[in-house]
C-alpha positions as CSV (number, residue, x, y, z in Angstrom):
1,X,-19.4,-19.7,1.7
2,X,-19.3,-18.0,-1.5
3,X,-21.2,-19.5,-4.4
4,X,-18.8,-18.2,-7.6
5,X,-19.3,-20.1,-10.8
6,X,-18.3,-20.3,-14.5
7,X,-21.5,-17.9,-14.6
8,X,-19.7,-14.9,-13.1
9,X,-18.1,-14.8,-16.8
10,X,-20.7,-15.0,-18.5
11,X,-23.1,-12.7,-16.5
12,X,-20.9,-11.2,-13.9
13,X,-22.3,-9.6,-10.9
14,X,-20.7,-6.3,-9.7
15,X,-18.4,-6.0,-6.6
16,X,-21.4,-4.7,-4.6
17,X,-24.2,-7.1,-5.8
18,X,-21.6,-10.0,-4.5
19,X,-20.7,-8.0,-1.3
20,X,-24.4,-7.2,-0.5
21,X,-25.5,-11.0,-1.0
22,X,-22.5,-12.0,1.1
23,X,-23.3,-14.8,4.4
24,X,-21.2,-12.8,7.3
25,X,-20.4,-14.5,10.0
26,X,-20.0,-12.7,13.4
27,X,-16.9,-11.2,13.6
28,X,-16.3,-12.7,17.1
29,X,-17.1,-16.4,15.8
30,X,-14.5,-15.9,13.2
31,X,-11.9,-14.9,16.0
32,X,-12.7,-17.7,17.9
33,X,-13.4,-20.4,15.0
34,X,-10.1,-19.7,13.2
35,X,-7.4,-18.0,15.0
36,X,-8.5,-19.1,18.5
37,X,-9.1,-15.5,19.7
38,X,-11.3,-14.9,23.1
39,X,-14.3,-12.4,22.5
40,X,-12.4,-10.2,25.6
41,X,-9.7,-10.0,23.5
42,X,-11.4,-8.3,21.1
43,X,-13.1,-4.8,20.6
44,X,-15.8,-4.8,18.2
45,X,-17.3,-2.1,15.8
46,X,-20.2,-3.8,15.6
47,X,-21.5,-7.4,14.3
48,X,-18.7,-7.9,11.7
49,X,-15.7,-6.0,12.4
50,X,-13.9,-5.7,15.4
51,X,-10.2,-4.1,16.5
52,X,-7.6,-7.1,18.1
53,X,-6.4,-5.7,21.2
54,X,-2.9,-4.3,21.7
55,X,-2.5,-6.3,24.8
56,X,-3.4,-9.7,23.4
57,X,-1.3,-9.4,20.5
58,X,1.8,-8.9,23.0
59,X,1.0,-11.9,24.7
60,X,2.0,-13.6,20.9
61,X,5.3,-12.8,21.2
62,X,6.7,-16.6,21.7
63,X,5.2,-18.3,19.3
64,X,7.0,-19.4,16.5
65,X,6.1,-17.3,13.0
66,X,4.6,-18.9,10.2
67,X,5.1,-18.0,6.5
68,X,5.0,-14.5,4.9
69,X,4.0,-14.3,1.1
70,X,4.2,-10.8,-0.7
71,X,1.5,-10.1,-3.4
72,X,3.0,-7.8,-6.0
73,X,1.9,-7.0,-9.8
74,X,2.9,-5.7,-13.0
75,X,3.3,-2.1,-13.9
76,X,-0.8,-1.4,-13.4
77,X,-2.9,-0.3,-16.3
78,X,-6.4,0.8,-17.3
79,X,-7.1,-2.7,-18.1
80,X,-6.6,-3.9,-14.9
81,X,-4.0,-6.5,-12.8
82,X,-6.3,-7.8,-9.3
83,X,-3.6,-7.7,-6.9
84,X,-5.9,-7.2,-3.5
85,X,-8.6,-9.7,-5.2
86,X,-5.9,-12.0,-5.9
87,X,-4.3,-11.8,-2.3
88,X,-7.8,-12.6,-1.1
89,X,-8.8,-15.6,-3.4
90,X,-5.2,-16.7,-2.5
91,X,-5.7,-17.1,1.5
92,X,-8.9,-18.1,1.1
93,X,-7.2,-21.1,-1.8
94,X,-4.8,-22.0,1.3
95,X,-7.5,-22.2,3.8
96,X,-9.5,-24.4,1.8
97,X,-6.4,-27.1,1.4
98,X,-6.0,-26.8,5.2
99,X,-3.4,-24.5,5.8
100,X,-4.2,-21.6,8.4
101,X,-3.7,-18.7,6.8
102,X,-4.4,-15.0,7.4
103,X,-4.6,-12.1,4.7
104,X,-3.0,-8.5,5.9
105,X,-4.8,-5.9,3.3
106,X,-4.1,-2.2,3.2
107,X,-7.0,0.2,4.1
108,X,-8.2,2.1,1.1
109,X,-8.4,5.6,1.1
110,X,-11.5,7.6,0.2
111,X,-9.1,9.6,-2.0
112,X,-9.3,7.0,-5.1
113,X,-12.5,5.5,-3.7
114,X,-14.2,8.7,-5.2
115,X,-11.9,9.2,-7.6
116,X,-10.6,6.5,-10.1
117,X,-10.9,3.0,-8.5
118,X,-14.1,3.2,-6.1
119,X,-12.8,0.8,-4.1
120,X,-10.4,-1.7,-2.6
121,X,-11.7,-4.5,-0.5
122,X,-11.1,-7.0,-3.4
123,X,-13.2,-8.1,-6.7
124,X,-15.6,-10.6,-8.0
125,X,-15.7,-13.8,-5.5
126,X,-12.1,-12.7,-4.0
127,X,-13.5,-9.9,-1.4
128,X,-13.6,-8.7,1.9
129,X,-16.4,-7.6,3.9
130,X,-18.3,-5.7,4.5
131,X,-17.3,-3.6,1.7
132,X,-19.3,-0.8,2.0
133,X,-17.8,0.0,5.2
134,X,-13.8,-1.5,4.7
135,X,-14.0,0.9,1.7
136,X,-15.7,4.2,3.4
137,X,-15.0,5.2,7.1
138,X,-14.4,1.7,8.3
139,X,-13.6,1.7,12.0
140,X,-12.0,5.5,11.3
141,X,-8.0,4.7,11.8
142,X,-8.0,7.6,8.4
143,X,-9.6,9.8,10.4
144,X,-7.6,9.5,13.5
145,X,-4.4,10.0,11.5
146,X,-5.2,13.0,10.0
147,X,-6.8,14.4,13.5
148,X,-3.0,13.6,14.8
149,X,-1.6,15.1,11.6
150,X,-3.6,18.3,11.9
151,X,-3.3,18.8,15.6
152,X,0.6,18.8,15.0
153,X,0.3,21.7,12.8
154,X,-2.7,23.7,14.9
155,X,0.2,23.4,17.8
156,X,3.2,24.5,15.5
157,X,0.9,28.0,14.4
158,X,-0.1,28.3,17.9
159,X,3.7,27.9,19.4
160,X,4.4,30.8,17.0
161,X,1.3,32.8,17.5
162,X,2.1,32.9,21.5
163,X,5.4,34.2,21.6
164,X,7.4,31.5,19.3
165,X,10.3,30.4,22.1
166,X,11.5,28.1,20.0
167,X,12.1,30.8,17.5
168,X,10.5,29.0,15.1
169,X,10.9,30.5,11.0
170,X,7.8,30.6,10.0
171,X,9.2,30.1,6.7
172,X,10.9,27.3,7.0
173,X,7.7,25.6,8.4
174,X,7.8,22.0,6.8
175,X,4.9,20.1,8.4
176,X,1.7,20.0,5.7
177,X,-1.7,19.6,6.9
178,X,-3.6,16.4,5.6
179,X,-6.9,15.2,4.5
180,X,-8.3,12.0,3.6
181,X,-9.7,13.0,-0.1
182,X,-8.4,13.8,-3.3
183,X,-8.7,17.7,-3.4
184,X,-5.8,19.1,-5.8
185,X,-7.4,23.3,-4.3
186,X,-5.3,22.4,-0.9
187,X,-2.2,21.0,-2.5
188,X,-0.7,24.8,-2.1
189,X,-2.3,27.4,0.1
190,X,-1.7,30.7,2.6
191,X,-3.4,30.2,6.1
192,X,-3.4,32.9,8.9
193,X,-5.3,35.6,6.7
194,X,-7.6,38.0,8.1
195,X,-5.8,40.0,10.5
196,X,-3.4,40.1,14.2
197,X,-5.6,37.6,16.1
198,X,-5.2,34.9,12.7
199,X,-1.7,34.4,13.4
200,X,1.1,34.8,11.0
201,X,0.4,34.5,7.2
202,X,2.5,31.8,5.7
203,X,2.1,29.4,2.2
204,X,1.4,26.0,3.7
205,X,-0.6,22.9,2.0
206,X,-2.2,19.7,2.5
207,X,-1.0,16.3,1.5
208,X,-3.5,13.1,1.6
209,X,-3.8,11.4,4.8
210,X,-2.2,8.4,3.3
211,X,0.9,10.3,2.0
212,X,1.6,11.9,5.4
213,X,4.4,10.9,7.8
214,X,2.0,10.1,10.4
215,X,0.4,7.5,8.4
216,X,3.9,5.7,7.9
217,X,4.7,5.9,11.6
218,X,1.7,4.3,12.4
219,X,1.9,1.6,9.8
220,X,5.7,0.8,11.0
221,X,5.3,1.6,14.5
222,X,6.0,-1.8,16.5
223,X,3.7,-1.1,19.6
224,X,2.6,2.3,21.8
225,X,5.7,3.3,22.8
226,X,7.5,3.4,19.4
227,X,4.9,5.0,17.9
228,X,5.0,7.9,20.7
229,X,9.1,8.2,20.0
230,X,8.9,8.1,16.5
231,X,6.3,10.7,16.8
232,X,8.1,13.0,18.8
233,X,11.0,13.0,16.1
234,X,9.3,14.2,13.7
235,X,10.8,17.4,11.9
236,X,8.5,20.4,11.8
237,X,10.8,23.2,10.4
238,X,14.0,25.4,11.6
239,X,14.7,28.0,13.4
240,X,16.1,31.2,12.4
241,X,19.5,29.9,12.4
242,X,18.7,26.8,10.7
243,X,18.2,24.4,13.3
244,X,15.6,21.4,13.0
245,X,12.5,21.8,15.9
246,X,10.6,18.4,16.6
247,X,6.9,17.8,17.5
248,X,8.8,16.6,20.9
249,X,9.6,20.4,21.0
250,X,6.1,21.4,20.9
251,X,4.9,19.2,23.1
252,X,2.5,17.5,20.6
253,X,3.4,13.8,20.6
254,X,1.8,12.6,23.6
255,X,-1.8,14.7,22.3
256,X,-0.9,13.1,19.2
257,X,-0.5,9.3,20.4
258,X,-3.5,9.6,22.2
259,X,-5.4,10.0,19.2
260,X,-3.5,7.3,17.5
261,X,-4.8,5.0,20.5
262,X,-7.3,3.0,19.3
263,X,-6.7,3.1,15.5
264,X,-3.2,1.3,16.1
265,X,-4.8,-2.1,17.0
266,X,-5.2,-4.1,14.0
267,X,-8.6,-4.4,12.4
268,X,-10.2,-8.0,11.7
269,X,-12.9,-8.7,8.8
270,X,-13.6,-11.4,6.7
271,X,-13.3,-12.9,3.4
272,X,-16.6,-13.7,1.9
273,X,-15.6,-17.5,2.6
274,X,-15.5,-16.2,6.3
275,X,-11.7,-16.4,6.5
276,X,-9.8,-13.9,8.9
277,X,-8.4,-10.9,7.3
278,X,-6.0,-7.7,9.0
279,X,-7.0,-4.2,7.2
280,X,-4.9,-1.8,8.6
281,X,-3.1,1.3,7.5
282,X,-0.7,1.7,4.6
283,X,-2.1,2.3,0.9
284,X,-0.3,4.4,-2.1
285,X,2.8,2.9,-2.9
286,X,3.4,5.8,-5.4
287,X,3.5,8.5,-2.8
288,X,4.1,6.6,0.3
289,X,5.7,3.5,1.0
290,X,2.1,1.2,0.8
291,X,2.1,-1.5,3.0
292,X,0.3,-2.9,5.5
293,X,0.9,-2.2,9.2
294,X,3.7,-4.1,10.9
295,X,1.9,-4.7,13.7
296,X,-0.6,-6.6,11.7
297,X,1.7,-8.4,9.7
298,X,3.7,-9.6,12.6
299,X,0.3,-10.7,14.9
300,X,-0.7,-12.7,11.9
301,X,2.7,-15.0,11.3
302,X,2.1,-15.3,15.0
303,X,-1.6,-16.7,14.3
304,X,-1.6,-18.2,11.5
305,X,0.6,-20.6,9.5
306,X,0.9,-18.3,6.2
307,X,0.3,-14.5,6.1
308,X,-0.4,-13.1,2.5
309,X,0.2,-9.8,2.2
310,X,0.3,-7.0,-0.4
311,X,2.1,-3.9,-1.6
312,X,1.0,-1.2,-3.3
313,X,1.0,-0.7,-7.5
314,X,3.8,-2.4,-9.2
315,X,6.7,-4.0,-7.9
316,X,9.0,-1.8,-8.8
317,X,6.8,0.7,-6.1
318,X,4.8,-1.8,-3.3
319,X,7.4,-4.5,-3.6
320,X,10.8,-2.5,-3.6
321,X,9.5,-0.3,-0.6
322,X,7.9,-3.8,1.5
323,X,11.5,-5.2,1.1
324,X,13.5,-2.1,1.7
325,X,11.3,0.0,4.3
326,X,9.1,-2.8,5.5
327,X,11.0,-5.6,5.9
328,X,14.4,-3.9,7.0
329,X,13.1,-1.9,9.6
330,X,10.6,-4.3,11.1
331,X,13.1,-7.7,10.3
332,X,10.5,-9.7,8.4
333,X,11.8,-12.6,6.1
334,X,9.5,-13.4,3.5
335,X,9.3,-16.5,2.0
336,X,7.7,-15.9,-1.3
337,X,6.6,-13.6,-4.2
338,X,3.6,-13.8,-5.9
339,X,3.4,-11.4,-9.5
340,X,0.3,-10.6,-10.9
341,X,-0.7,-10.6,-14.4
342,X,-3.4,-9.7,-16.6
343,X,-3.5,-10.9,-20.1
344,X,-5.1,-7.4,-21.2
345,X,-2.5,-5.5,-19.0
346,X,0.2,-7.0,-21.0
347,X,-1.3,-6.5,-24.3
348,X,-1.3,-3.0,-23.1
349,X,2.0,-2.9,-22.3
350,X,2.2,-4.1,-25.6
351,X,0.8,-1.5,-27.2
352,X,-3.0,-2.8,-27.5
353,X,-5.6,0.4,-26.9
354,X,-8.2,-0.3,-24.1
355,X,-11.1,-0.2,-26.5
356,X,-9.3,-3.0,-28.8
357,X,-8.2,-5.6,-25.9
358,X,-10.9,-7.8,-26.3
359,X,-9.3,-9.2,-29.4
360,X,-7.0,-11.7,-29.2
361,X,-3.4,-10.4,-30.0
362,X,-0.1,-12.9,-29.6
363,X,2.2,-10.3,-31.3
364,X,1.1,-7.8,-28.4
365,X,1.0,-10.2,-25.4
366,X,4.6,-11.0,-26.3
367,X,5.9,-7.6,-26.5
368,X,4.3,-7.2,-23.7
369,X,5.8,-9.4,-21.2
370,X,8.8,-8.0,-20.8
371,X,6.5,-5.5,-18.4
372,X,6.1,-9.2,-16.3
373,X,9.9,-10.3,-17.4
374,X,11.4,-7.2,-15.6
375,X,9.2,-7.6,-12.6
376,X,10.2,-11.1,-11.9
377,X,13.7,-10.1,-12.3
378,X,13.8,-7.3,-10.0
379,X,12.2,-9.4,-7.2
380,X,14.8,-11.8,-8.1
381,X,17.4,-9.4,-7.1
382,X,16.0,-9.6,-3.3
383,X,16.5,-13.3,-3.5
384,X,13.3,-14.4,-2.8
385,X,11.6,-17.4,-4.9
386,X,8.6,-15.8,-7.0
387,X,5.4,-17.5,-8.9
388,X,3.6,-15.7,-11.9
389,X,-0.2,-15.4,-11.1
390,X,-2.1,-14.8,-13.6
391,X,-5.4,-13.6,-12.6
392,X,-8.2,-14.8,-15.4
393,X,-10.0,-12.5,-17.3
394,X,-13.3,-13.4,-19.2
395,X,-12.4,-13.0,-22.4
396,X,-9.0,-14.4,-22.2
397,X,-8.1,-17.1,-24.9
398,X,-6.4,-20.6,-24.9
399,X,-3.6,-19.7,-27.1
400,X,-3.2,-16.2,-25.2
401,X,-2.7,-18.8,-22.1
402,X,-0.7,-21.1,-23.6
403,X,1.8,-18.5,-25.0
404,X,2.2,-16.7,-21.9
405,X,3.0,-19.8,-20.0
406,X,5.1,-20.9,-22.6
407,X,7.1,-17.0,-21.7
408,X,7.1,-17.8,-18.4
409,X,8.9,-20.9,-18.4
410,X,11.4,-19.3,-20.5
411,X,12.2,-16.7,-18.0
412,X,12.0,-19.7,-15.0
413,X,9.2,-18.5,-13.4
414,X,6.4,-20.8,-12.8
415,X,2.9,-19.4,-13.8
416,X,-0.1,-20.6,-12.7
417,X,-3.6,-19.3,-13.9
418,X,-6.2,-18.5,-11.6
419,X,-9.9,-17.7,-11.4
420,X,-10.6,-16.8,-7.8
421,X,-12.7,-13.5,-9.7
422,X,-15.0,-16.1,-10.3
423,X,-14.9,-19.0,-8.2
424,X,-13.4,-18.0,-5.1
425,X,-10.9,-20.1,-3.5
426,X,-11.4,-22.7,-5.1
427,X,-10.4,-20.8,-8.6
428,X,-6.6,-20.3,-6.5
429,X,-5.9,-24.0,-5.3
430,X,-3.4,-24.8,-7.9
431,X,-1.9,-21.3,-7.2
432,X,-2.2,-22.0,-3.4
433,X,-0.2,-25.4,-4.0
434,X,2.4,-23.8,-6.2
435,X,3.2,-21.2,-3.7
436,X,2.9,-23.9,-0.7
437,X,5.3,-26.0,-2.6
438,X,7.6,-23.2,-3.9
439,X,8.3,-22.5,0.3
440,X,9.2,-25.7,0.7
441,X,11.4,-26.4,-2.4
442,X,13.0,-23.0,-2.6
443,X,14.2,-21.7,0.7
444,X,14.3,-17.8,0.5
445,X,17.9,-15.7,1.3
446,X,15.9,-12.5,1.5
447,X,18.4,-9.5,1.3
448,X,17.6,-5.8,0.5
449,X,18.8,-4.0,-2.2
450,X,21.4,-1.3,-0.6
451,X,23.0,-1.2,2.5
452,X,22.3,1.1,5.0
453,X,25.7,3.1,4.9
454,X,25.4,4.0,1.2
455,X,25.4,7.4,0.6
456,X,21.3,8.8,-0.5
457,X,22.5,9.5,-3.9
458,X,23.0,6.5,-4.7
459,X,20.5,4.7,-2.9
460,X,18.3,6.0,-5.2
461,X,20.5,5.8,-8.3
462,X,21.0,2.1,-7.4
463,X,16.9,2.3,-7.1
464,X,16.7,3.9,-10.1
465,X,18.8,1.4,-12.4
466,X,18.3,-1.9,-10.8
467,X,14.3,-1.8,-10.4
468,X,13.5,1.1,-12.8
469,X,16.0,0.4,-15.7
470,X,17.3,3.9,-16.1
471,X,20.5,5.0,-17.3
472,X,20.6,7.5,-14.3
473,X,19.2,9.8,-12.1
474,X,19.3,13.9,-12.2
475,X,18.6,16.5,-10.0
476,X,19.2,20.2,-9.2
477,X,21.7,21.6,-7.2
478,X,19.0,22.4,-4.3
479,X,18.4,18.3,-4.1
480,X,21.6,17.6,-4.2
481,X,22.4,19.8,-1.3
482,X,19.6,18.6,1.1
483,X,21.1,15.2,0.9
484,X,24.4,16.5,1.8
485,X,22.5,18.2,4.6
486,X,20.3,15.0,5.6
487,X,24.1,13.0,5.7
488,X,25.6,15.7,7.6
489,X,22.9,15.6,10.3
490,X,23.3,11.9,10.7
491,X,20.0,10.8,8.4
492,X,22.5,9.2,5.8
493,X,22.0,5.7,7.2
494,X,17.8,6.0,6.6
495,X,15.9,4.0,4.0
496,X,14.8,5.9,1.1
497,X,10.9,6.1,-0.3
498,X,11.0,7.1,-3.8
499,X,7.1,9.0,-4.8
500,X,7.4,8.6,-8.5
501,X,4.2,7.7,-10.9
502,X,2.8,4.2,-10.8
503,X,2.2,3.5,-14.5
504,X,5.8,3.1,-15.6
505,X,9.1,2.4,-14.9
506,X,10.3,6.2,-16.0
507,X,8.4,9.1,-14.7
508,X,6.6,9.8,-17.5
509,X,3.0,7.5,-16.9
510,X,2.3,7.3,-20.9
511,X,5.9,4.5,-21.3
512,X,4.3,1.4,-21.0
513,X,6.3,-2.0,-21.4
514,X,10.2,-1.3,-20.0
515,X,11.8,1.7,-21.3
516,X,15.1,1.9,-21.8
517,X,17.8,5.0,-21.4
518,X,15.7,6.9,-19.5
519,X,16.8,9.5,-16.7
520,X,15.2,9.9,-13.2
521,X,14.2,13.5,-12.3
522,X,14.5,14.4,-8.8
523,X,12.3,17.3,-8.3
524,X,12.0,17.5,-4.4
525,X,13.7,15.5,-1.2
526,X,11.6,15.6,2.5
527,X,12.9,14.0,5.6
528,X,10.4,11.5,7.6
529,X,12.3,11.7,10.4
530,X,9.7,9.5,12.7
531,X,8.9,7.1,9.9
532,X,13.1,6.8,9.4
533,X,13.1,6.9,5.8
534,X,14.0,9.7,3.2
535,X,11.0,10.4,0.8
536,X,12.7,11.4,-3.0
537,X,10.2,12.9,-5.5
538,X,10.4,12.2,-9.0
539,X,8.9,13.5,-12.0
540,X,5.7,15.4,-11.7
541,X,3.8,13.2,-9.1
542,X,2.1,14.8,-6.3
543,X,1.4,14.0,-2.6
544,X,-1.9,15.6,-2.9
545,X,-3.9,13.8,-5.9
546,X,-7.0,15.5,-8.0
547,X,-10.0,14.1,-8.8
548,X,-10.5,13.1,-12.7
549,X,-12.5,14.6,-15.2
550,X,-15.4,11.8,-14.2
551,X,-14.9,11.6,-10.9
552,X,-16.3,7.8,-9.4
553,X,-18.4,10.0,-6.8
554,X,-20.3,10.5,-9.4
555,X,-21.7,7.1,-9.8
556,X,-22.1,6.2,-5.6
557,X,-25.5,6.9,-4.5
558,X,-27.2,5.6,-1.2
559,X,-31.3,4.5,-2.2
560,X,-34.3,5.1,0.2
561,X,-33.6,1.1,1.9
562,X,-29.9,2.8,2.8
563,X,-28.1,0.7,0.5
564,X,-25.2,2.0,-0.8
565,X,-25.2,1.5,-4.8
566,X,-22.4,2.5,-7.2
567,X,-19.4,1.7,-5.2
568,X,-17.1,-0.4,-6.7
């Protein structure tokens, strides 16, 4: 059980020192304790993690399904919003007033866990464990994906090296190699030097695992043989005279699912109250469409009463995608909304620098919340009820608190302060009982935001000015052609997954709070054919992040007892 107090604000402990002084229970007693699962239906990674097998997870499929609650935040800022810790403290708040519940997490990538965040297993006494390894290799679905990934494009050279039946142009080859890191040298490169036995020279690149198609198949794969079909549609390039050539054409999607084997069944942890969580697949909302599996989320509304579940960044990004990718394609209902907040992420938003936010600052909070304001409308707009979290910062004051409920109740949203950061679930029971009583008072009419027969265009126009704001969208002639081209070839009817920067509403991350009259750039358009949705890129955001000028590695060391320290 975790021991959080009012202490944690005054001398707070770091992620790690809470995580490392965490009681674990076996991962196999959790199974059975809470969700009633049988050790043989299990596969562990050793004492505190373990894999739910595919085949016992089928076996669900009568059972009725129990609630699904989205976490979702504010635009994020340096000063920080909590959606994963809050997710956590909230299913651990509505196990602790008795009602089962299951959290399905994303997996973090060790992309930003080197590079700007460190980690993503949760915060304070809100957490998953065992970090160390959630956050590192885990039980090494990453790695898995970007073997499949990379074995797709070893067999697309090597089709063209011996012979190329197909007639394969090699350049007009699509398919980008992937690796789990933030490495900005790979983004755009020329493989096959050196000579004949090399292969053919052609520019190519490398996108992070988490931004590749295969890791969106996998996350919205239903079971083994959807994932193997959506594989095998997968678009790799053209031939000379233009027409597309799947992996199915190279023979590469049964190697491929084969490697995806193991890594599709869902992982179980726990929280550090030794509550069942689901991490599995699906981070980057900004790049990708950021959710967690759907073969996770659907096991857990079959095992558990509530499911709370997150999305990726904002909720114009995680949110918009979970209700428009997620939740079309896989026919989830959900019930409820939950909106982070930060009181120092508004008073950003209002215009407060990060070195001045410990001061308190009315004028700045207020300006500020019409960052939270748009948010709660836009989810709104998918009819779905929606609570205001506010996740409690130390130096936070009472009439900070006061005013931002007092906003809150003007837009209609009810706001609830919580301090699961510090106290665990108990910090989140009067969040737990406002969501708990917000299902049963406000019945959801979930609906997504654009039919499927709208033409691309103006899926992402209607994107663009509903969730984002802006006036309109632009792009050149070249973008404007490839959707024709997508619509022509019957793709018309997909989803679309906009890759646009997480720190505002425009493409430009330095607009904080909501901008107004702004235009959407559309720089670049790339068909997921297996994953069935339409990626649009906006602005200047990449598929391949860099590290920053202080990279997080730089702090992560691992001391002579083999503790890992600096990891965060």
């Amino acid at each position: 059980m975790s021991e959080g107090s009012s202490e944690q604000h005054k001398k707070p402990k770091t992620d790690i020192e809470i995580s490392q002084a965490a009681s674990m229970r076996p991962i196999l007693d959790v199974a059975k304790e809470k969700l009633g699962i049988d050790a043989e239906d299990l596969i562990p990674y050793g004492h505190y993690k373990a894999k739910v097998s595919l085949d016992y997870i089928d076996s669900l499929e009568d059972k009725p399904d129990g609630k699904l609650v989205l976490v979702t935040a504010i635009t994020p800022t340096p000063a920080g919003e909590g959606k994963t810790t809050t997710t956590v403290g909230l299913g651990d708040a509505l196990n602790l007033i008795g009602k089962k519940t299951i959290m399905c997490l994303r997996e973090p990538s060790l992309g930003p866990c080197f590079g700007m965040k460190g980690g993503a297993a949760g915060g304070g006494y809100a957490q998953v464990v065992p970090m160390e390894d959630i956050n590192l290799h885990f039980t090494g679905d990453f790695h898995a994906i970007g073997a499949a990934n990379n074995l797709l494009a070893a067999m697309i050279d090597n089709h063209i090296y011996w012979g190329n039946k197909l007639d394969i142009d090699s350049r007009r080859v699509t398919w980008r190699r992937g690796i789990d890191m933030n490495d900005r040298a790979l983004r755009s490169i020329v493989t096959s030097l050196g000579g004949v036995s090399n292969g053919f020279p052609r520019e190519a690149g490398f996108d992070i695992v988490v931004a590749s198609e295969i890791m969106a198949i996998f996350c919205l794969a239903k079971d083994r043989a959807d994932l193997q079909r959506r594989l095998g549609q997968i678009q790799v390039g053209q031939t000379r005279d233009k027409t597309a050539v799947t992996a199915d054409q190279i023979s590469a999607a049964g190697a491929m699912a084969a490697l995806l084997k193991d890594a599709l069944a869902p992982n179980l942890v726990q929280t550090l109250e030794n509550n069942p969580a689901f991490i599995h697949g699906g981070p980057f909302a900004n790049i990708a469409h950021g959710c967690n599996s759907v073969i996770a989320t659907k096991a857990a509304l079959k095992l558990a009463d509530y499911v709370v579940t997150e999305a990726g960044f904002g909720a114009d990004l995680g949110a918009e995608k979970f209700f428009d990718i997620k939740c079309r394609k896989a026919g989830l209902k959900p019930d409820c909304v939950v909106i982070v907040a930060t009181i120092r992420a508004l008073k950003m938003h209002g215009g407060v620098a990060k070195e001045d936010l410990k001061k308190e600052n009315l004028d700045a909070l207020e300006k500020g919340f019409a960052n939270l304001e748009k948010h709660i409308e836009n989810v709104r707009k998918f009819q779905v009820p929606v609570v205001v979290a506010v996740n409690r910062f130390s130096l936070d004051t009472d009439d900070e608190i006061a005013l931002l409920k007092r906003l809150c109740t003007t837009a209609s949203a009810e706001c609830v302060m919580s301090d699961h950061w510090a106290l665990g679930g108990k910090g989140a029971e009067e969040l737990a009982e406002c969501v708990v009583k917000t299902i049963d008072t406000k019945p959801s009419d979930f609906q997504p935001l654009y039919p499927d027969d709208m033409p691309l265009w103006d899926k992402v126009r209607t994107v663009a000015q509903e969730i984002y704001g802006a006036e309109d969208i632009s792009g050149p002639k070249a973008v404007r052609d490839k959707f024709a081209e997508l619509e022509k070839n019957g793709f018309g009817k997909l989803p679309i997954c906009i890759a646009k920067t997480q720190y505002s509403f425009t493409t430009n991350p330095d607009r904080k709070g909501v901008p107004l009259g702004h235009t959407i750039p559309v720089r670049e358009v790339r068909l997921s054919a297996g994953a069935e949705f339409v990626v649009v890129i906006c602005g200047d955001i990449m598929t391949m992040p860099g590290l920053p000028r202080v990279p997080a590695a730089n702090n992560i060391e691992l001391d002579a007892e083999g503790r890992i320290t600096g990891l965060f």
